[in-house]
VMD Tcl script that draws the C-alpha trace (Angstrom):
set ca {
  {6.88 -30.66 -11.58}
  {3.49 -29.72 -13.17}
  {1.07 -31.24 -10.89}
  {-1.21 -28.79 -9.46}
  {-1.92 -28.17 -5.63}
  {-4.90 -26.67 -3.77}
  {-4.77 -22.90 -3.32}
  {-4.21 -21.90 0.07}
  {-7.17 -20.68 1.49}
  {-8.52 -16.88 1.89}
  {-10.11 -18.49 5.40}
  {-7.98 -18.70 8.21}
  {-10.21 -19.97 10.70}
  {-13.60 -20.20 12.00}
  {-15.10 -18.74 14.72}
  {-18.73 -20.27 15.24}
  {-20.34 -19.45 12.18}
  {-18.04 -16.32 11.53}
  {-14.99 -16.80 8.80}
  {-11.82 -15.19 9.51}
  {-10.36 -14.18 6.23}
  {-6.43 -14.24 6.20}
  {-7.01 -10.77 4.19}
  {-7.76 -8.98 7.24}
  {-5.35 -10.48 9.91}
  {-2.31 -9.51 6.92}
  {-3.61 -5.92 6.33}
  {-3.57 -5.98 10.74}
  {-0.20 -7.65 10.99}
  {0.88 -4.50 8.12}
  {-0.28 -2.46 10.22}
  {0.97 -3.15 13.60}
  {4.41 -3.90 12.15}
  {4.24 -0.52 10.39}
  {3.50 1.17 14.10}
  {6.46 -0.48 15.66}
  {8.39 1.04 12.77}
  {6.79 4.70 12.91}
  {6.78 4.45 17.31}
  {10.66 3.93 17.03}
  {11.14 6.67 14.41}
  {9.21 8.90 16.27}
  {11.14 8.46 19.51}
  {14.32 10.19 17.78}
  {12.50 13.23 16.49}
  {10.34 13.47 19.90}
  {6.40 11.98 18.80}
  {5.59 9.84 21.34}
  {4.16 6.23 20.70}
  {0.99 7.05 22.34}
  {0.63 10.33 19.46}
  {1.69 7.42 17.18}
  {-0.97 5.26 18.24}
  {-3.26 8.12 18.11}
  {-3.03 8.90 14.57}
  {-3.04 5.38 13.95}
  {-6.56 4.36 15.54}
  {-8.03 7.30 13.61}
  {-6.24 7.17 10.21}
  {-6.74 3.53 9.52}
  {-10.29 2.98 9.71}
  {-10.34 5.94 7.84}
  {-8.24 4.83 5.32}
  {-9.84 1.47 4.50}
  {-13.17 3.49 4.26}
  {-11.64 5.48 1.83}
  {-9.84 3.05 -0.21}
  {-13.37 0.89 -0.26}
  {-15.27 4.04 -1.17}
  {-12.47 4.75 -4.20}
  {-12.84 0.95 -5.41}
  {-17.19 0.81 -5.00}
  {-17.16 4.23 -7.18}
  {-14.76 2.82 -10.32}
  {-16.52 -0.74 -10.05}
  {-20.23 1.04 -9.28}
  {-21.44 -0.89 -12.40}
  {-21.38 -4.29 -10.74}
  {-21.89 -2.63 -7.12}
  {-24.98 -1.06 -7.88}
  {-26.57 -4.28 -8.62}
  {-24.74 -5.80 -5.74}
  {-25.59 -3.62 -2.88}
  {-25.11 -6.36 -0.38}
  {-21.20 -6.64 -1.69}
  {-20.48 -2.91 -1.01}
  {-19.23 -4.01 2.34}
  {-18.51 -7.11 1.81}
  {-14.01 -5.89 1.98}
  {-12.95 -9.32 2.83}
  {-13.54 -10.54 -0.70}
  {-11.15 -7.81 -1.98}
  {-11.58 -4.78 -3.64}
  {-9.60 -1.74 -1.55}
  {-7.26 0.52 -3.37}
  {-4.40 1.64 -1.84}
  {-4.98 5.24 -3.88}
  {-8.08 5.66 -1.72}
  {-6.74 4.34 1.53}
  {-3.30 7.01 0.92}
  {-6.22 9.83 0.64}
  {-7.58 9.03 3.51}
  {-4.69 8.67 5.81}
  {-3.40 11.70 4.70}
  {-6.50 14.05 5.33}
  {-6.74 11.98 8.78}
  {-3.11 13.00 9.25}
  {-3.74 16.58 7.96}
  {-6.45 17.25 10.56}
  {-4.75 15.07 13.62}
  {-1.63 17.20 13.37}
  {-3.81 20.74 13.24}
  {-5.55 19.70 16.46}
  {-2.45 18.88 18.11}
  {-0.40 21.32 16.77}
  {2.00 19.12 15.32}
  {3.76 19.48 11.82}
  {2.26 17.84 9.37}
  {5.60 17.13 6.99}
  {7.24 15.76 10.28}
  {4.78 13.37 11.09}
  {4.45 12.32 7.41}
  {8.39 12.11 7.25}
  {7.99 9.42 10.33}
  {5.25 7.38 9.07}
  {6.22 7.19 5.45}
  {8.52 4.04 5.62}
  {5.82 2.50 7.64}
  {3.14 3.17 5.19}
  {5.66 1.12 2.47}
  {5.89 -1.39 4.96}
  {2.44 -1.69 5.38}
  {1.64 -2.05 2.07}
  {4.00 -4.26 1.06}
  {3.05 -6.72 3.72}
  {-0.90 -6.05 2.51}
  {-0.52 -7.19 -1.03}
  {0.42 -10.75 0.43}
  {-3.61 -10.73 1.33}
  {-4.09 -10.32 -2.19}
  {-1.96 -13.30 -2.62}
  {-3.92 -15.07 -0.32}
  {-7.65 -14.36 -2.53}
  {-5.85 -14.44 -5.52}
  {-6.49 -11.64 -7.06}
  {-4.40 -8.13 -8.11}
  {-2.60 -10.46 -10.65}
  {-0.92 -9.87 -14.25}
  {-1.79 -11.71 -17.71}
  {-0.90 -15.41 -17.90}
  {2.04 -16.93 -18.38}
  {3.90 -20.51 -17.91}
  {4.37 -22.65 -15.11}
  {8.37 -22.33 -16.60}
  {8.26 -18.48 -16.26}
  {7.45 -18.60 -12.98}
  {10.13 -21.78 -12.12}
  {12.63 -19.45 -13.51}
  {11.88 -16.89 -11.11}
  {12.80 -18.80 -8.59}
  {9.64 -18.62 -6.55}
  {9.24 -21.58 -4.04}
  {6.19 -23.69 -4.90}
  {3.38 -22.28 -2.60}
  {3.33 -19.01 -4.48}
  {3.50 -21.01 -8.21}
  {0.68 -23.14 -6.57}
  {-1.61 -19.93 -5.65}
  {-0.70 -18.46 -9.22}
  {-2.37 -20.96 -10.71}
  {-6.12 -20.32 -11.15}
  {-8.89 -21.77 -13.24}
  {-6.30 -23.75 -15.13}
  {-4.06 -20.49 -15.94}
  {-0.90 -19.01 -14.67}
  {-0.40 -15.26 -13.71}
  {1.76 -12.93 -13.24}
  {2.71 -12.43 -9.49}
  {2.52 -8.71 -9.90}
  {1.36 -8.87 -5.73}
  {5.06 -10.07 -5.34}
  {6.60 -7.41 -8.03}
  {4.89 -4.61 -5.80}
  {5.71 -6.15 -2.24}
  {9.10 -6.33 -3.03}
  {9.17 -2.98 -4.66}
  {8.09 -1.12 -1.71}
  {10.30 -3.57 1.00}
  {13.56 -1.87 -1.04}
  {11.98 1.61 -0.39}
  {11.36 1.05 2.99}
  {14.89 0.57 2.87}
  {15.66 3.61 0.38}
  {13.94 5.91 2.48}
  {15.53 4.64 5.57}
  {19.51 5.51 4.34}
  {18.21 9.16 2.10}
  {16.73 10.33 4.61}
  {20.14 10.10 7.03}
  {21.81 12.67 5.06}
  {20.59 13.78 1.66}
  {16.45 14.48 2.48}
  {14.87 17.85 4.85}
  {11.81 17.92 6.36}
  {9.05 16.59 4.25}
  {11.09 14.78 1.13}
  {10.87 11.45 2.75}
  {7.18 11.92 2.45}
  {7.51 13.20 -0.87}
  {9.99 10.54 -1.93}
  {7.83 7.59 -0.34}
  {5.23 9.11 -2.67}
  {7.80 9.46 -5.82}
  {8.80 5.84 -5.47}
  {5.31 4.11 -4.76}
  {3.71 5.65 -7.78}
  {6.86 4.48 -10.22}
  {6.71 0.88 -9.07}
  {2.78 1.11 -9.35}
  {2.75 3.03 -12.68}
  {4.78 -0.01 -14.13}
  {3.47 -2.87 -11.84}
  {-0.12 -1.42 -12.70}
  {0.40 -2.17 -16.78}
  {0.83 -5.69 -16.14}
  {-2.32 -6.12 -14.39}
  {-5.55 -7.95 -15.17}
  {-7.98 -6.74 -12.88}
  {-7.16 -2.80 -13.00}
  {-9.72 0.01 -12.41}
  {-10.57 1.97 -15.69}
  {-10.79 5.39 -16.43}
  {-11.69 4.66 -20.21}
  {-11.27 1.36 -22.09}
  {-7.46 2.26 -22.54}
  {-6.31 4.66 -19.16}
  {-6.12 2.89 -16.23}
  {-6.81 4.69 -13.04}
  {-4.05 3.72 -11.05}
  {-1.25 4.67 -13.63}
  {-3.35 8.52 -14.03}
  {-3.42 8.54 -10.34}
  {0.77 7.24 -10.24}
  {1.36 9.72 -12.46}
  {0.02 12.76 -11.04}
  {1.55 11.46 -7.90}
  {5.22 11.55 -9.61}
  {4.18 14.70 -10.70}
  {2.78 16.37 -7.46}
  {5.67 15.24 -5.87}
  {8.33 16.57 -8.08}
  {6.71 19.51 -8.25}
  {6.86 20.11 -4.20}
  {10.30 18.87 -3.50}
  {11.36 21.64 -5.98}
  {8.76 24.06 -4.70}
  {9.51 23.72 -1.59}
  {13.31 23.93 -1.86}
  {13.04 26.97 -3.63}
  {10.87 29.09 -0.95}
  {13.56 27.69 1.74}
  {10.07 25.84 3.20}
  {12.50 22.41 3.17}
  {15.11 23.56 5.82}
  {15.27 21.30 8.72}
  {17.15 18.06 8.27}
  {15.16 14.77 8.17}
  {17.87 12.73 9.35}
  {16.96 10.88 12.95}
  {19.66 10.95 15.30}
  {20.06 7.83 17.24}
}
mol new
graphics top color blue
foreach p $ca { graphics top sphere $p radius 0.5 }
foreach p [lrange $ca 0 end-1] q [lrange $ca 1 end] { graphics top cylinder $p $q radius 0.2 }
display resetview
């Protein structure tokens, strides 16, 4: 079938004269879902929900701050002309590289003041930050944006994606790449990789490390395919630099860390 459908729109509903962007309620739904993950986890290695919920009210306002900061500096050229759209986050425009800045600093300082450790608390909220992202890019879906290069309406048929998401792929008379669905799916199978290492094979502060190690390999790949990418220079793209320093940092650590005997306590959760 080649006729072409309506996008779905970025408006969910009305309220008055105030728009409710569907961008917003899927970044909350991320993040709620991503609590109920990290409040259960936490429960086996003894952080309460309520220290869950904690962290949570202060790192995520923090973290979209951040990851709108991160985006307004690399786009600066069009926001300095558009002061007005600086704000303006329900058109778009948060990177995930600012918002994982943010949350961790938040995290860094939250765990100081309640004398908490810091790898613990990052090994329990790591598969909910994957789950939280993966459920976000869906409100990327929904503005239709963070896409690849074109391609055919037959490329996408032989994916096997049902018609809604062909249907939103299609913009100004083009096809894209659904690299939103490439990077949600990525991070749902490390939600689940993280899950089973980190039973037997990962101590304290590798499931961090690995959520880290696996995010920035998808993204470093996903990233390449990508039409809308913040640039360093007409050829580096931020995101892979930034990806790849991640892989790096991380590697780097886990062995670091192993071989000071700073990695000695077991992060497996005991039901």
């Amino acid at each position: 079938m080649n006729q072409h459908t309506q996008p779905l729109s970025s408006i969910a509903f009305h309220l008055g004269p105030l728009e409710v962007h569907w961008y917003g309620i899927i970044i909350g739904i991320g993040a709620f879902l991503g609590f109920l993950l990290a409040s259960k986890e936490g429960k086996k290695r003894g952080i309460s929900s309520e220290t869950i919920s904690d962290l949570l009210l202060l790192a995520l306002p923090i973290a979209i701050i951040t990851a709108r900061i991160y985006y307004v500096l690399f786009e600066w050229s069009y926001y300095k002309d558009h002061p007005g759209e600086i704000i303006a986050i329900w058109h778009g425009g948060i990177a995930i590289h600012g918002g994982i800045i943010g949350s961790v600093l938040a995290a860094i300082w939250f765990c100081r003041k309640k004398n908490l450790s810091f790898w613990k608390m990052a090994d329990v909220l790591a598969p909910s930050l994957l789950l939280g992202q993966a459920i976000g890019r869906w409100g990327n879906f929904m503005n239709q944006e963070a896409h690849g290069g074109p391609v055919t309406r037959q490329f996408l048929e032989a994916l096997h994606l049902p018609d809604f998401i062909i249907n939103q792929m299609y913009i100004n008379g083009t096809y894209y790449h659904p690299t939103f669905l490439y990077e949600s799916l990525w991070n749902i199978v490390g939600v689940l990789v993280l899950i089973v290492l980190r039973k037997s094979l990962l101590k304290r502060g590798e499931v961090f490390l690995t959520y880290l190690l696996w995010y920035s390999i998808g993204r470093f790949f996903i990233e390449g395919l990508r039409t809308d990418s913040l640039m360093l220079t007409s050829h580096i793209r931020i995101a892979q630099l930034v990806s790849f320093l991640c892989v790096l940092g991380s590697l780097i650590l886990l062995w670091y860390r192993r071989k000071k005997g700073l990695a000695t306590s077991k992060a497996v959760f005991l039901s």
